[in-house]
N, C-alpha and C positions, 0 to 999 in steps of 0.2 A: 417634813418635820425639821424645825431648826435645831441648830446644834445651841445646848444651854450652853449661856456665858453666866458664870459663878465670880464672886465677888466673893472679897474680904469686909466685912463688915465691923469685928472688931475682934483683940485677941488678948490671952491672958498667959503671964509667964506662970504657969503652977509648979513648977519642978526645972534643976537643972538641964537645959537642952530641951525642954519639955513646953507646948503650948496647948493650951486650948483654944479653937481658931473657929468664930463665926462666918455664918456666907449669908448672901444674900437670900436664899432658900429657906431660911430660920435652922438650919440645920448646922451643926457644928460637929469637929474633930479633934481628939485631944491626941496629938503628933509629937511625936520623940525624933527630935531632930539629929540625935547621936551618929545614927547609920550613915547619911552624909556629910558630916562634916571632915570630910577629906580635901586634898584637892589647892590649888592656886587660890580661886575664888571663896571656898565655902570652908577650908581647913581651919582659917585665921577666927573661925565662927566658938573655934574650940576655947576663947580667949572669953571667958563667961560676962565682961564688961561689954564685951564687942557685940557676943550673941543677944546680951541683955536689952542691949539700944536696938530693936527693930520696931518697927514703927509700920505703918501701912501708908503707900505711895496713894497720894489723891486720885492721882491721873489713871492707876490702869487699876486700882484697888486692892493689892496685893503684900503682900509682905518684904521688907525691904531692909535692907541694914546697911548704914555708914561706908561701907568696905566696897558697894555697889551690887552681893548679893541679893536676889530674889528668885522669889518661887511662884509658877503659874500657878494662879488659882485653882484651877483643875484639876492639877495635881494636887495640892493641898486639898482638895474637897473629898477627894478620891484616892487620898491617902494611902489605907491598909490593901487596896486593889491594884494599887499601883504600885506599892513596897517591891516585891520581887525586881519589878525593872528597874526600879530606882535602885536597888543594889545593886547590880550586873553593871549598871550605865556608873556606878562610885568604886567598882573597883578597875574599873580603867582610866579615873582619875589618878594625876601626878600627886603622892603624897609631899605636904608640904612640910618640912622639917619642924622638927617642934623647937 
């Protein structure tokens, strides 16, 4: 059995730090990005112009922002399953001074 490869298919800002995020699966997650935005790479996301401009990368279909942030698919698919580690794995990020 192959491992699913899940795509970004299209996404919507609903809420501050907040998306609804389609996959190639017809299936979609509505992900509050607050919890991570820690960090070198992903803190400066906290800048709601910055967070606002993502876009999805043609090439690997994913979500992407200006600053060189993204997020595997996978994880974005698999979101609320994958929360716990995704916190654990943010607060061993360097917080980035506001």
């Amino acid at each position: 059995m192959g491992h699913k490869i899940f795509r970004v298919t299209s996404f919507e800002v609903v809420a501050p730090y907040r998306l609804n995020v389609s996959f190639n699966d017809e299936t979609s997650q509505q992900i509050d990005l607050r919890p991570i935005l820690e960090g070198e790479l992903f803190g400066p996301l906290r800048d709601l112009k910055l967070f606002n401009s993502v876009s999805i990368d043609p090439e690997v279909h994913t979500l992407v922002w200006p600053n060189g942030a993204d997020l595997d698919p996978a994880m974005l698919h698999d979101w609320n399953d994958n929360l716990a580690a995704i916190r654990s794995s943010v607060a061993k990020w360097e917080t980035v001074p506001a």
